[in-house]
LUMVO-499516 format. One line per 4 residues: number of its first residue (from 1); their letters; for each residue x, y, z of N, C-alpha, C. Coordinates in pm, whole numbers, plus 50000, padded with zeros to 5 digits. Layout:
N
NUM> a> X:Y:Z:X:Y:Z:X:Y:Z; ... $
This chain:
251
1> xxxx> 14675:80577:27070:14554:80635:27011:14429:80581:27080; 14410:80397:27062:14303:80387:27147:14271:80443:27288; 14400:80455:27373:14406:80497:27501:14354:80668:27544; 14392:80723:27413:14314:80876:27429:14187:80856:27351 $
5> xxxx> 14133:80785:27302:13999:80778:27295:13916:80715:27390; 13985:80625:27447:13921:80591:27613:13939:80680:27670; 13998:80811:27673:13990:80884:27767:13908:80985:27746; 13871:81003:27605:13799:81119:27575:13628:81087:27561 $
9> xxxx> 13635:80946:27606:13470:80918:27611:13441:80902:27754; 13560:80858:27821:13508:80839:28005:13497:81024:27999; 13569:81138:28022:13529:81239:27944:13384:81309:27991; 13368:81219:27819:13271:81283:27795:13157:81202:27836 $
13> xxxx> 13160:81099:27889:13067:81054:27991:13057:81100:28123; 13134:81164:28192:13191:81198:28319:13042:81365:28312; 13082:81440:28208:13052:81507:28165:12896:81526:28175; 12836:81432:28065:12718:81392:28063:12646:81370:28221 $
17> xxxx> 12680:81283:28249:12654:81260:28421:12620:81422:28517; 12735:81493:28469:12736:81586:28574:12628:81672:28530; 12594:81688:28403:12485:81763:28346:12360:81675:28385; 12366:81604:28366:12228:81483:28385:12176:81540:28582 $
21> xxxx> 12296:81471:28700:12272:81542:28810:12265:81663:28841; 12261:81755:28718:12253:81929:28796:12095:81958:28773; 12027:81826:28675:11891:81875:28641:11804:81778:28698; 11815:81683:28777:11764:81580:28830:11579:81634:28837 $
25> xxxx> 11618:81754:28958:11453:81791:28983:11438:81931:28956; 11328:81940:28919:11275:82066:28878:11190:82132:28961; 11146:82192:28898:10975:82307:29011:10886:82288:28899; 10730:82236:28931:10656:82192:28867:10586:82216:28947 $
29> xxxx> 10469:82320:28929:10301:82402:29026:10390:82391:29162; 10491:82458:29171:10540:82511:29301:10531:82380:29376; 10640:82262:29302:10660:82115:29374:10815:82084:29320; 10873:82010:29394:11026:81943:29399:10937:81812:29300 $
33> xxxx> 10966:81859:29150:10947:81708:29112:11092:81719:29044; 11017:81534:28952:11127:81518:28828:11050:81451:28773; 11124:81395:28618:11030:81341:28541:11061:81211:28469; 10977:81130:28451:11026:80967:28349:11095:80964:28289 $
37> xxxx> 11103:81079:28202:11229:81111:28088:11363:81121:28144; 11332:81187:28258:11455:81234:28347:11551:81097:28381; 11482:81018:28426:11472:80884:28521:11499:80787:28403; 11455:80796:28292:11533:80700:28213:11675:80719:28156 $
41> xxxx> 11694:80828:28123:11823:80892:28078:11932:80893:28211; 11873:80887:28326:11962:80883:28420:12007:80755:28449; 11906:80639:28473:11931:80520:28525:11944:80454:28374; 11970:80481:28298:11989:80410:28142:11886:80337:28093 $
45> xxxx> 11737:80339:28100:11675:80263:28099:11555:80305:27960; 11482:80227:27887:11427:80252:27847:11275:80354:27870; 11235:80448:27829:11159:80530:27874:10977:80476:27827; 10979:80397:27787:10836:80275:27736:10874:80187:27897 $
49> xxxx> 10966:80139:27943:10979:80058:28084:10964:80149:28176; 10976:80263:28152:10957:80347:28290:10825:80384:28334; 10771:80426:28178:10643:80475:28173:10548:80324:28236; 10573:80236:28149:10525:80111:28194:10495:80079:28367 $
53> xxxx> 10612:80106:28405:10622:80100:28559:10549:80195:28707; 10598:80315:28600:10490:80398:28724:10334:80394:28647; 10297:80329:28528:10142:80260:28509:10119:80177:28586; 10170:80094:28623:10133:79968:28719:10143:80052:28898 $
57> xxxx> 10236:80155:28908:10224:80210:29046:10067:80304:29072; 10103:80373:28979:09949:80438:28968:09817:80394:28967; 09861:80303:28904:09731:80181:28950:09681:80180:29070; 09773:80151:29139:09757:80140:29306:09667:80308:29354 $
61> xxxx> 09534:80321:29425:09519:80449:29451:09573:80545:29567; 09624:80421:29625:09686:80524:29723:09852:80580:29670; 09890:80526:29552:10015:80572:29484:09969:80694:29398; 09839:80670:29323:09828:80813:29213:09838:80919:29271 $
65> xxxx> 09816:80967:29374:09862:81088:29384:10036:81123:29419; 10110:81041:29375:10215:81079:29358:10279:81135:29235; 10220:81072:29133:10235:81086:28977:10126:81188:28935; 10175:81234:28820:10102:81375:28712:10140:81315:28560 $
69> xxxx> 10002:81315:28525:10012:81296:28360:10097:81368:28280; 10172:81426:28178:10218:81511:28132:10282:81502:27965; 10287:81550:27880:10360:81516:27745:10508:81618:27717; 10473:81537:27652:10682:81655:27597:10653:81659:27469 $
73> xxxx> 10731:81697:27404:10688:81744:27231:10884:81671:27156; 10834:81567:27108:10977:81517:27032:10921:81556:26831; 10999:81643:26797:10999:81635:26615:10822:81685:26598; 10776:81759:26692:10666:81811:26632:10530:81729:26691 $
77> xxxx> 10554:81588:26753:10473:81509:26799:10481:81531:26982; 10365:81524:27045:10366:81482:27123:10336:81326:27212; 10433:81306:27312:10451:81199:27369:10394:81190:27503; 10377:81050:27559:10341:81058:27717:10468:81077:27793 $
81> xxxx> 10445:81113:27948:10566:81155:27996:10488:81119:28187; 10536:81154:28292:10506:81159:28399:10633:81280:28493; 10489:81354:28563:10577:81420:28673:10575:81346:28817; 10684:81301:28912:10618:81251:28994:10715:81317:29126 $
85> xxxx> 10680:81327:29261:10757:81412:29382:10840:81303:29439; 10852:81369:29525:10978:81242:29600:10937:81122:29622; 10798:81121:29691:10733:80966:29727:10706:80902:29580; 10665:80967:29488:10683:80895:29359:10808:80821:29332 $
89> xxxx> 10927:80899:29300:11038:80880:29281:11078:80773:29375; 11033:80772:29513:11159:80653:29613:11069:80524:29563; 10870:80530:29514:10827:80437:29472:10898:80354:29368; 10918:80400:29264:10955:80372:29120:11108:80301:29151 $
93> xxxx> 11189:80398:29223:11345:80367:29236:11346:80282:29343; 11277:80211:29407:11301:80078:29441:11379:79959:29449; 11287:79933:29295:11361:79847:29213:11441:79876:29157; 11520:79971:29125:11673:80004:29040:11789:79961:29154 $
97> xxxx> 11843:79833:29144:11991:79775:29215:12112:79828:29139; 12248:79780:29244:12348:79786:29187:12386:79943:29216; 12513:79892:29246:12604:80005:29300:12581:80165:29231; 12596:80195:29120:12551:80312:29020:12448:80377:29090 $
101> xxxx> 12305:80252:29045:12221:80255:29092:12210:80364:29191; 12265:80268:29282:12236:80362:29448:12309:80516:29435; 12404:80542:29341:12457:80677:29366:12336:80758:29317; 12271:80701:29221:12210:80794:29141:12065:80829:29184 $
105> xxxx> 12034:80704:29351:11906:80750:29443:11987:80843:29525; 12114:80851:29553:12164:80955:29650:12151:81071:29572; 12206:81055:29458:12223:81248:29393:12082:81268:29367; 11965:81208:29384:11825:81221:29379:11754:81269:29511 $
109> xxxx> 11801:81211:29568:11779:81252:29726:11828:81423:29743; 11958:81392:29715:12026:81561:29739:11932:81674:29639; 11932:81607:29528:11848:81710:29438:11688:81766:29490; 11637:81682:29592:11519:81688:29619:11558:81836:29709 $
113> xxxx> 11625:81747:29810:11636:81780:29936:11667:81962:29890; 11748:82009:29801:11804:82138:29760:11698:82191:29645; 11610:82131:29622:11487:82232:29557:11405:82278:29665; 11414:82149:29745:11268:82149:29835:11284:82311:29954 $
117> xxxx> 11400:82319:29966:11487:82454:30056:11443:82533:29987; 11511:82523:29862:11453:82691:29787:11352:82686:29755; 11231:82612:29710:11123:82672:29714:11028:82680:29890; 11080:82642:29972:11093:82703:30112:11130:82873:30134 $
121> xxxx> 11254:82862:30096:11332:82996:30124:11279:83115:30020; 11213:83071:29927:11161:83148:29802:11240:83195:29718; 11376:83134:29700:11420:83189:29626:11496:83027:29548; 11471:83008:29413:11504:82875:29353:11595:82929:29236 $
125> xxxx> 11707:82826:29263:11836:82859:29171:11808:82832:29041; 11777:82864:28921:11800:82842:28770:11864:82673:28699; 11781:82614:28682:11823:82449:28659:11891:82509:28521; 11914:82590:28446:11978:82549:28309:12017:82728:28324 $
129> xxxx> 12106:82721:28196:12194:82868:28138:12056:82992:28119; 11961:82903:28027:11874:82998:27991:11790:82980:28086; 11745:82976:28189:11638:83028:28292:11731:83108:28365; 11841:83089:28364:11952:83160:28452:11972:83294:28392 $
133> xxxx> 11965:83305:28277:11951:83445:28184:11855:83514:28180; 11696:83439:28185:11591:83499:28215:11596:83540:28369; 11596:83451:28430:11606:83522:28594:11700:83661:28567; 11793:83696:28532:11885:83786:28527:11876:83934:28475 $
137> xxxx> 11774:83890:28349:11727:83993:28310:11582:84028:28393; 11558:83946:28446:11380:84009:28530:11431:84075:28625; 11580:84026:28671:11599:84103:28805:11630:84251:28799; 11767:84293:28656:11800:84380:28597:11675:84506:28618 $
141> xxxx> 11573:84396:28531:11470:84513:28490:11395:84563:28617; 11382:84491:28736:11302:84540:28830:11371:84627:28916; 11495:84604:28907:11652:84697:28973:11595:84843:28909; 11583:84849:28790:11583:84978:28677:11460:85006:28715 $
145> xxxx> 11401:84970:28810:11199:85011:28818:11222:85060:28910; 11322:85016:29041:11273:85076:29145:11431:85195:29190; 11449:85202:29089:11606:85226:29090:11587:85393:29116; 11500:85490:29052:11415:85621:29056:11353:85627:29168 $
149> xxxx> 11252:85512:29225:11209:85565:29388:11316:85521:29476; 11407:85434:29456:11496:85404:29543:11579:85546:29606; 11643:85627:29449:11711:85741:29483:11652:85850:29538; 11530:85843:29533:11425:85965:29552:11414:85984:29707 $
153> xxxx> 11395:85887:29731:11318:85799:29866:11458:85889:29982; 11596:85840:29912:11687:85816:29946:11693:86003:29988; 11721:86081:29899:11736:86239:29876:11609:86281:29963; 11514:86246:29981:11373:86290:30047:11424:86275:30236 $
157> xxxx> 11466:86110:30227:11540:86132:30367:11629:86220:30446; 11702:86278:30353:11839:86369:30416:11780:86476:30380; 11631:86522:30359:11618:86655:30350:11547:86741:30492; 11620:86864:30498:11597:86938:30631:11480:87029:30598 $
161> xxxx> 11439:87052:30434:11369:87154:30430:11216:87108:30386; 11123:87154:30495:10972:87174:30483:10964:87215:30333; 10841:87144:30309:10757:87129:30147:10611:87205:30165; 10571:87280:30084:10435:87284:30092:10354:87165:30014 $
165> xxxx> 10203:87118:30094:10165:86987:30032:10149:86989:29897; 10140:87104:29821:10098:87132:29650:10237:87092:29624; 10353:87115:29681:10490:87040:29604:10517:86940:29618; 10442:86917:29725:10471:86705:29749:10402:86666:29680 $
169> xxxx> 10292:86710:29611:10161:86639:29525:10279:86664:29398; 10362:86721:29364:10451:86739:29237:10541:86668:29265; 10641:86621:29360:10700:86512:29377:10651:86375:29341; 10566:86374:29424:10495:86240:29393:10454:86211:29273 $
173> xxxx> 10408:86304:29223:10356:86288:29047:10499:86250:28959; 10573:86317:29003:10705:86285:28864:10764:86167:28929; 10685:86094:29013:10730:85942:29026:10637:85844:29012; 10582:85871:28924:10434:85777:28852:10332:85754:28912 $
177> xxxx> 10279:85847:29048:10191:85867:29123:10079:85984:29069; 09979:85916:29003:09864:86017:28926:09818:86119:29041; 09863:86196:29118:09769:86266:29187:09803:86440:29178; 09716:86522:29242:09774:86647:29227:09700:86717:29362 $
181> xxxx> 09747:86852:29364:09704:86954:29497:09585:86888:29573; 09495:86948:29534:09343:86885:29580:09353:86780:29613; 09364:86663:29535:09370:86501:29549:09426:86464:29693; 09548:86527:29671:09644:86495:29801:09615:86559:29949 $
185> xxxx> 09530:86685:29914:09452:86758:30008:09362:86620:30088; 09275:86636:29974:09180:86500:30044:09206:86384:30120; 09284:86340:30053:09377:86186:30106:09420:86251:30216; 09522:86327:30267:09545:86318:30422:09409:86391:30482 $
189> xxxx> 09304:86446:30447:09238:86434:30532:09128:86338:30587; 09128:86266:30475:09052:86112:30477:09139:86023:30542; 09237:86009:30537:09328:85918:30619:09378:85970:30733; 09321:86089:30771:09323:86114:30941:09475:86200:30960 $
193> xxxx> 09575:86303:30876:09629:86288:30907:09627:86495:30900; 09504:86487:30840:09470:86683:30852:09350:86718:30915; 09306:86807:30977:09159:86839:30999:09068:86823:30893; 08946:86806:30925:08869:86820:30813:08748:86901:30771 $
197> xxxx> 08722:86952:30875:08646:87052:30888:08686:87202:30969; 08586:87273:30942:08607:87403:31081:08714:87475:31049; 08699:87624:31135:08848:87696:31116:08953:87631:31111; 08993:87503:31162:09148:87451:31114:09144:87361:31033 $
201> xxxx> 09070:87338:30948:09065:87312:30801:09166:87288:30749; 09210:87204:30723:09350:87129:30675:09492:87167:30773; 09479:87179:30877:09597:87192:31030:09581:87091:31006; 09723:86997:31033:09777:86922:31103:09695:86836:31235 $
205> xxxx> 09660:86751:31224:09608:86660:31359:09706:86649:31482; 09633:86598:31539:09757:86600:31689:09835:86487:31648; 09749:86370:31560:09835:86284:31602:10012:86313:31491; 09946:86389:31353:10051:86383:31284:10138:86473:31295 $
209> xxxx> 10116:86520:31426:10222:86666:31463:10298:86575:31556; 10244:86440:31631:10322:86396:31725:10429:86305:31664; 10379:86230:31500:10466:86173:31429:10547:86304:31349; 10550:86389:31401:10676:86449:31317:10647:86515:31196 $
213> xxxx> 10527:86495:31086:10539:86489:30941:10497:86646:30889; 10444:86735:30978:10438:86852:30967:10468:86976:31033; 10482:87097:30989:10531:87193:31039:10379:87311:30994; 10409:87401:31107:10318:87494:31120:10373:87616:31080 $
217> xxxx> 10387:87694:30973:10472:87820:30965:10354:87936:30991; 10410:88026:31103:10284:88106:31138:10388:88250:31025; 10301:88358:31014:10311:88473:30994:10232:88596:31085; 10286:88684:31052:10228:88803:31107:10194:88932:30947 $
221> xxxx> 10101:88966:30960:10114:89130:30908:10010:89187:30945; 10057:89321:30925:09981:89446:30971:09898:89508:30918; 09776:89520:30963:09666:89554:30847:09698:89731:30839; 09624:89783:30767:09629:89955:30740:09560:89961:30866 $
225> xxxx> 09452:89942:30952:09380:90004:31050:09482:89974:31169; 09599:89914:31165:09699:89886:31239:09701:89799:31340; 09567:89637:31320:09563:89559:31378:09661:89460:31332; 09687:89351:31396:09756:89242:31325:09725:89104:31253 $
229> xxxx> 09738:89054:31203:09644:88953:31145:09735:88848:31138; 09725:88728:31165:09867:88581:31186:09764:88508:31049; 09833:88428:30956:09844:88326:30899:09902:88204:30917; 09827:88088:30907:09898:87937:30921:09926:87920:30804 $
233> xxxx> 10030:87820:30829:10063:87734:30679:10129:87602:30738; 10032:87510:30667:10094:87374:30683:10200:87333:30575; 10321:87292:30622:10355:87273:30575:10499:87091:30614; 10520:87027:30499:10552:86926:30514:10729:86884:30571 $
237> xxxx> 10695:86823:30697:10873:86846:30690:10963:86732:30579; 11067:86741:30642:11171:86595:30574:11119:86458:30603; 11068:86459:30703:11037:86367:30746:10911:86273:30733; 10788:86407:30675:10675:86376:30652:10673:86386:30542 $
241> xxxx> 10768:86409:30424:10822:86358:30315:10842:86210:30267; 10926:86216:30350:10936:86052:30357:10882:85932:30373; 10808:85976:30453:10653:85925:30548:10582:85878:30411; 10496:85989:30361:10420:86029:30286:10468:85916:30094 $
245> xxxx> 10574:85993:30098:10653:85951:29971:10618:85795:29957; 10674:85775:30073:10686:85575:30071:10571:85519:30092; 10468:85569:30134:10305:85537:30139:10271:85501:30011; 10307:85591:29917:10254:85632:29793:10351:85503:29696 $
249> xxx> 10453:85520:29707:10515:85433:29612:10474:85320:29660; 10475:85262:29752:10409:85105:29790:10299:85050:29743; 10185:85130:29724:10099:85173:29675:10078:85087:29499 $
């Protein structure tokens, strides 16, 4: 009996530990810290001796800027606390000897070293279940935001067939883009991409005929006096769909 209760507290000490090193350091104003609280519960130490200790480091001015004031909230009260970065941390852990000891500046080291990456790389792993759930659902929901221009975007690419610009101004609208005929008239000709004056009055520019994004559909008919009369029509290809589309959603 005693022998499985020695086993079920190394256990659940084993346990403890491994939870204690998965939270070592945090992200604090976009910094690899950790905190006194952290540092006493880890190195077993009283958290009045810790606090005590980085008071006397802070003292020093060329040390305060390693340390950050901070409180925690125990039973409704708030307490003093300290955030401090790595040069804080190798300050303070100094003085902590003994074999343990030293594992627990190594898994401190590693913990640094693997925040300090991801908030590098921009992307920082979830220290607990529930930030890991919130991350999960922010991601969900932004999946489901762009999930409608994603497919749109997608169907707009593989299309062969020219748009007139009054139906791209209706595309664009039923994808949360406030604009309509006119509006969209204006915009490519303010952004250089239609005439803007003169008989070719909304034609196509050279340059956006050389990117591809429009088509010219001419006509013919025959008047009663039996001359002929041609009509332009600008109109938008697949391509200047696409063009156009993804301007707007970025937007």
């Amino acid at each position: 009996m005693a022998e499985k209760d020695l086993s079920t507290n190394l256990k659940q000490r084993k346990r403890k530990e491994e939870i204690s090193m998965n939270e070592l350091v945090i992200m604090h104003d976009r910094q690899a810290v950790t905190t006194s609280l952290r540092i006493a519960e880890v190195f077993g130490k009283q958290h009045k001796d810790v606090l005590e200790a980085i008071g006397n480091l802070a003292a020093e001015n060329s040390a305060a800027k390693f340390f950050a004031a901070g409180t925690y909230e125990n039973r409704g009260k708030q307490y003093p606390m300290y955030y401090m970065n790595r040069d804080g941390f190798t300050l303070l852990a100094v003085g902590f000897t003994g074999r343990r000891a030293l594992q627990f500046k190594i898994s401190y080291i590693n913990a640094f070293n693997s925040m300090e990456t991801q908030i590098k790389t921009g992307y920082v792993i979830p220290g607990s279940y529930a930030e890991a759930l919130k991350l999960a659902a922010s991601q969900a929901e932004q999946i489901e935001d762009m999930k409608p221009k994603a497919l749109f975007a997608d169907a707009v690419a593989t299309s062969h067939t020219s748009i007139l610009i009054g139906d791209l101004a209706k595309l664009i609208r039923q994808n949360g883009v406030n604009i309509g005929q006119n509006r969209l008239f204006a915009w490519l000709r303010e952004h250089g991409y239609l005439i803007g004056s003169g008989d070719r009055r909304n034609m196509p520019t050279q340059r956006a005929m050389d990117l591809g994004l429009f088509d010219i559909k001419e006509r013919t008919f025959q008047n009663p006096d039996g001359s002929v009369r041609i009509t332009k029509t600008t109109k938008v290809t697949g391509k200047g769909q696409q063009y156009f589309i993804s301007k707007f959603l970025q937007n």
